[in-house]
PAZAPA-4460 file (N, C-alpha, C; in steps of 0.05 Angstrom, whole numbers, plus 32768, in hexadecimal, padded with zeros to 4 digits):
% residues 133
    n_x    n_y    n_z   ca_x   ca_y   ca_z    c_x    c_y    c_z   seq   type   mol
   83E5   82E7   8666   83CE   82D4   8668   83B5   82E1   865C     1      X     A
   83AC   82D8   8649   8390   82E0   8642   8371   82DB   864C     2      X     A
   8368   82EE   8652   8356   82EE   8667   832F   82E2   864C     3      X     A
   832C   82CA   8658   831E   82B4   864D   82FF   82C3   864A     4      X     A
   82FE   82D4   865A   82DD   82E7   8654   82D8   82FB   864B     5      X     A
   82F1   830D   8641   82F3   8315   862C   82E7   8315   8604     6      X     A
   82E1   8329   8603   82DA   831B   85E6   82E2   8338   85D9     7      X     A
   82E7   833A   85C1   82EE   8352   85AB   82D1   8359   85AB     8      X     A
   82D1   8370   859D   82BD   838B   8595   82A9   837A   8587     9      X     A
   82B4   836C   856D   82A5   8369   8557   8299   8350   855B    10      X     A
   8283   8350   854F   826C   8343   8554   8269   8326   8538    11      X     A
   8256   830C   853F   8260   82FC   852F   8250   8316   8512    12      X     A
   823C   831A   8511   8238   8327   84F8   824A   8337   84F0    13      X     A
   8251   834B   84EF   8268   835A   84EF   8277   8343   84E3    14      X     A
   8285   832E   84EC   8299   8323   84E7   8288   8315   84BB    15      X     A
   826F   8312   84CC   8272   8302   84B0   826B   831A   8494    16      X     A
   825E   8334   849A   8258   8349   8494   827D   834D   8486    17      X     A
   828E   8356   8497   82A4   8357   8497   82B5   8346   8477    18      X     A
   82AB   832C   847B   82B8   8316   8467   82AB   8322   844A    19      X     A
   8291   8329   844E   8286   8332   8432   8293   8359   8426    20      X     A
   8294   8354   8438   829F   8379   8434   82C3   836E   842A    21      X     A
   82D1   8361   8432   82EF   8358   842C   82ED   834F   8418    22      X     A
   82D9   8339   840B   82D7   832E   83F2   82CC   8344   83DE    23      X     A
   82C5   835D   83E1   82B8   836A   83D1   82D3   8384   83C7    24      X     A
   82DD   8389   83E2   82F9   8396   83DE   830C   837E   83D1    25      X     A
   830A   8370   83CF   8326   835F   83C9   831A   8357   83AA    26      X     A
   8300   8352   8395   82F6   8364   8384   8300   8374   8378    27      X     A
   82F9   838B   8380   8305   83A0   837E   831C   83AB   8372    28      X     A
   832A   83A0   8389   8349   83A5   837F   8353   8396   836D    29      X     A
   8345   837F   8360   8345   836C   8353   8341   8380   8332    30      X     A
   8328   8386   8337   8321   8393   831C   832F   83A8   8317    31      X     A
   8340   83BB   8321   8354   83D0   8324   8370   83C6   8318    32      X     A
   8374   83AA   8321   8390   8397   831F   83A2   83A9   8337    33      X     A
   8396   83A8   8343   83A6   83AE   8365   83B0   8397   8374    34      X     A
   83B7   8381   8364   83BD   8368   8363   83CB   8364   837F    35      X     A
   83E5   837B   8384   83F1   8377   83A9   83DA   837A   83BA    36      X     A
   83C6   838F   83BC   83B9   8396   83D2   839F   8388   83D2    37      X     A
   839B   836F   83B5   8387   835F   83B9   8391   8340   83CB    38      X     A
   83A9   8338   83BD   83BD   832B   83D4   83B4   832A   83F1    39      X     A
   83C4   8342   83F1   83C0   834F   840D   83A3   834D   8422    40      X     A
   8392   8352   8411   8371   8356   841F   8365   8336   841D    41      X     A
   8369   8322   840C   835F   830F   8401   8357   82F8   841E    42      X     A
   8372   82F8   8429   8376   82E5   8440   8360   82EF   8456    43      X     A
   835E   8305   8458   834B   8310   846D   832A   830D   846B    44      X     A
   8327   8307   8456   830D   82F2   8450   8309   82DC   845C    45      X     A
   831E   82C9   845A   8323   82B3   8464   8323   82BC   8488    46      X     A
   8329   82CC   8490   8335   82CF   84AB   8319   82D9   84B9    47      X     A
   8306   82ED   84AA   82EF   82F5   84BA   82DB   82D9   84B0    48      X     A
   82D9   82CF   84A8   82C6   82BE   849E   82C5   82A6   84B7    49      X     A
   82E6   829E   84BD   82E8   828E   84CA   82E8   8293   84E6    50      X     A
   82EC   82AD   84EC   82E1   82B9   850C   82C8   82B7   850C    51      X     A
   82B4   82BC   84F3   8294   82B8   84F5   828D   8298   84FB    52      X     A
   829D   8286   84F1   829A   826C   8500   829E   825E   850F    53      X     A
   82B3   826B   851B   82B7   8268   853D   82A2   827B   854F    54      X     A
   8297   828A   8543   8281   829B   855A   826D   8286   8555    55      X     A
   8261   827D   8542   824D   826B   853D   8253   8250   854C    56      X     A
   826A   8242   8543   826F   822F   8552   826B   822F   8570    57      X     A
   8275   8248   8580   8275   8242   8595   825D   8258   85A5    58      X     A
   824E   825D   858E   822F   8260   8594   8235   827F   85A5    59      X     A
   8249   828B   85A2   824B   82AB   85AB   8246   82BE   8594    60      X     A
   8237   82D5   859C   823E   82EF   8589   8251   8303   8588    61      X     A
   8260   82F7   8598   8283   8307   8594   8295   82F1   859B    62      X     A
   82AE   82FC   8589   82C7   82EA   8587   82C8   82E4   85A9    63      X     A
   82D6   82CE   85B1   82EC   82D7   85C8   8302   82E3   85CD    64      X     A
   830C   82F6   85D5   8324   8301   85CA   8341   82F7   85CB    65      X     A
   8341   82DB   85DB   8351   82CC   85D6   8358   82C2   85B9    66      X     A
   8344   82BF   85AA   8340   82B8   8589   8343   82D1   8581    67      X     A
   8351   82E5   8584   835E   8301   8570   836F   82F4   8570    68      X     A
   8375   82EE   854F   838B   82D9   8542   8385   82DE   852E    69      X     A
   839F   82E4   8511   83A1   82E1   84F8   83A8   82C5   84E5    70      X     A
   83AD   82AC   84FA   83B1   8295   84FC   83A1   8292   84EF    71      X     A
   839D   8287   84D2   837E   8279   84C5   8384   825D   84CC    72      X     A
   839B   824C   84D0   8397   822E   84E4   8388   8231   84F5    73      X     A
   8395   8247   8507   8388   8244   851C   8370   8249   8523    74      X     A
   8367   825A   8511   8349   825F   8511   8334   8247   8503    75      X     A
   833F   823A   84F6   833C   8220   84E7   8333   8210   8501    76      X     A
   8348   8213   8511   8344   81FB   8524   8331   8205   853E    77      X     A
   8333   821C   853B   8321   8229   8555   82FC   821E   8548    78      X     A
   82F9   8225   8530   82E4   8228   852D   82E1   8208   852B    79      X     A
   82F2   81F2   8525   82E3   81DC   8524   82E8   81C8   8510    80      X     A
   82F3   81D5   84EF   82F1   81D6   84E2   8308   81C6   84D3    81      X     A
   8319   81BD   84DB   8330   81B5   84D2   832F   819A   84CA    82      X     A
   831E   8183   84D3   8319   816B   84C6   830A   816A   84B3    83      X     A
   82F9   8182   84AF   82F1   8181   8495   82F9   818C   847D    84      X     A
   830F   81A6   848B   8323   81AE   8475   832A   8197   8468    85      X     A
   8341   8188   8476   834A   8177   8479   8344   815F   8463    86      X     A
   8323   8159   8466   8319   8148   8454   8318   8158   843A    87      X     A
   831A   816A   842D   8318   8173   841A   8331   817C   8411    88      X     A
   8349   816C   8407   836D   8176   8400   8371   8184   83F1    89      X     A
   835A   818A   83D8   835E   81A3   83C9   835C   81BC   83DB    90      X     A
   8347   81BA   83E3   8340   81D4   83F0   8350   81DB   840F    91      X     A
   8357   81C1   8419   8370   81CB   842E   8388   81D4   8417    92      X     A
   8393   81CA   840A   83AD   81D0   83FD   83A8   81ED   83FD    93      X     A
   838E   81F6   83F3   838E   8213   83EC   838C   822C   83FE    94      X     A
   8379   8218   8419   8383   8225   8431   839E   822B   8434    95      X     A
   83AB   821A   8438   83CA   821D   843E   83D2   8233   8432    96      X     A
   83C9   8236   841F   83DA   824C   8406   83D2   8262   840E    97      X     A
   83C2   825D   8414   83AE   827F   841C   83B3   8285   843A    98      X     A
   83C1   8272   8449   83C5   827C   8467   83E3   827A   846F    99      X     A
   83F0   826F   8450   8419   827E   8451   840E   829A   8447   100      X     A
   83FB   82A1   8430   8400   82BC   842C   83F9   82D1   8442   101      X     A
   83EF   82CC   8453   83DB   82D5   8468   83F3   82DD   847B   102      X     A
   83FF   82CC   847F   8419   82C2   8494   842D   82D3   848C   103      X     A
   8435   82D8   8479   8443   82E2   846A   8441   8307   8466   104      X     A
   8444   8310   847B   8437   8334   8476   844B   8339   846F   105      X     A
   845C   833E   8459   8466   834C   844A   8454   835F   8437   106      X     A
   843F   834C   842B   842D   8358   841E   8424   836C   8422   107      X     A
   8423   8374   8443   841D   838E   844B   8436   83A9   8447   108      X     A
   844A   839F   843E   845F   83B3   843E   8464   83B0   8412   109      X     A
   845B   83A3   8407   8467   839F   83F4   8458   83B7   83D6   110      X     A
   846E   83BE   83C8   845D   83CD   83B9   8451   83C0   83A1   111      X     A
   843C   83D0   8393   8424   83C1   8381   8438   83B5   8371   112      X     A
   8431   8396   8365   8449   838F   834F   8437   8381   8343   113      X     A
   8432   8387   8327   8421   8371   8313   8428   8356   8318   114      X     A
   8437   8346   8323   843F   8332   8320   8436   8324   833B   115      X     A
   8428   8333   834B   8414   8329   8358   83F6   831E   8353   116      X     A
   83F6   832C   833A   83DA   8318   8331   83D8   82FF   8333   117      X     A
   83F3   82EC   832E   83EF   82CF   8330   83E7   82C3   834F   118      X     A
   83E8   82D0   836C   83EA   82CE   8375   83C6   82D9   837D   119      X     A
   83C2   82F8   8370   83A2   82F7   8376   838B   82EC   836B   120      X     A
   839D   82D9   8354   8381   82CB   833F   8382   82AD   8352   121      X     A
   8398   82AB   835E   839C   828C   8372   8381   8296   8387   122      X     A
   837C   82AF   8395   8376   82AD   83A9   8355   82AF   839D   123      X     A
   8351   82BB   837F   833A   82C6   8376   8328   82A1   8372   124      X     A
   8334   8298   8365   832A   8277   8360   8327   8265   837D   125      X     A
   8334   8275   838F   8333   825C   83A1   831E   826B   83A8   126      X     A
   8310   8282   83AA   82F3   828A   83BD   82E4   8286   83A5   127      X     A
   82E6   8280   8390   82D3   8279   8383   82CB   825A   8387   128      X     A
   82D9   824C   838A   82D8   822E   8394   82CE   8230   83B0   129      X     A
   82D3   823D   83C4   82CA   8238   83DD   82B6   825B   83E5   130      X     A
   82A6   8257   83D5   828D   8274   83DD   8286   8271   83F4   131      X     A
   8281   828E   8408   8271   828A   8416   825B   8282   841A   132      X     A
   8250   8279   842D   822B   8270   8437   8226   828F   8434   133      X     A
***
């Protein structure tokens, strides 16, 4: 049973501090053509960004630690956010894509393969379409 007054370490800044520091590594590895381990880091943009809008949403400066989850639905839905995904089908479709790869930790075991680029230029266009505030 998870105990409801609890909350994790990190703080909502941190979290959103966090999203810009992932997008700058995931960059990075971009301009290198480290194409697996930009994969790999890409989703986690998505994942601190959306913990920063569940702390906002629910007006705390730390997560609950019930919400330590790699679930980007479910963080989708924690923060609020899901009918308006929802209203936008490009940009849900692309969610989806970005939260099988997320789902999917192989990535974390897999070695660098050029043929991952198609998969980090998918994730590079979709944060160019959906920038942070």
């Amino acid at each position: 049973m998870f105990d409801l007054t609890k909350f994790t370490p990190t703080r909502k800044a941190e979290f959103e501090q966090l999203a810009r520091d992932r997008k700058e590594d995931f960059e990075a590895l971009r301009e290198r053509a480290r194409w697996t381990a930009s994969v790999y880091m890409g989703p986690y943009i998505v994942e601190a960004r959306l913990k920063f809008k569940i702390c906002e949403a629910l007006k705390l400066e730390q997560l609950p630690a019930v919400l330590k989850t790699h679930n980007l639905l479910a963080l989708v839905i924690f923060a609020g956010l899901l009918d308006e995904l929802k209203a936008l089908p490009k940009v849900f479709n692309n969610f989806k894509k970005v939260n099988r790869l997320h789902e999917n930790m192989v990535w974390r075991y897999q070695v660098a393969d050029p043929a991952h680029q198609v998969y980090s230029k998918r994730l590079h266009n979709w944060f160019l379409i959906q920038p942070m505030e």
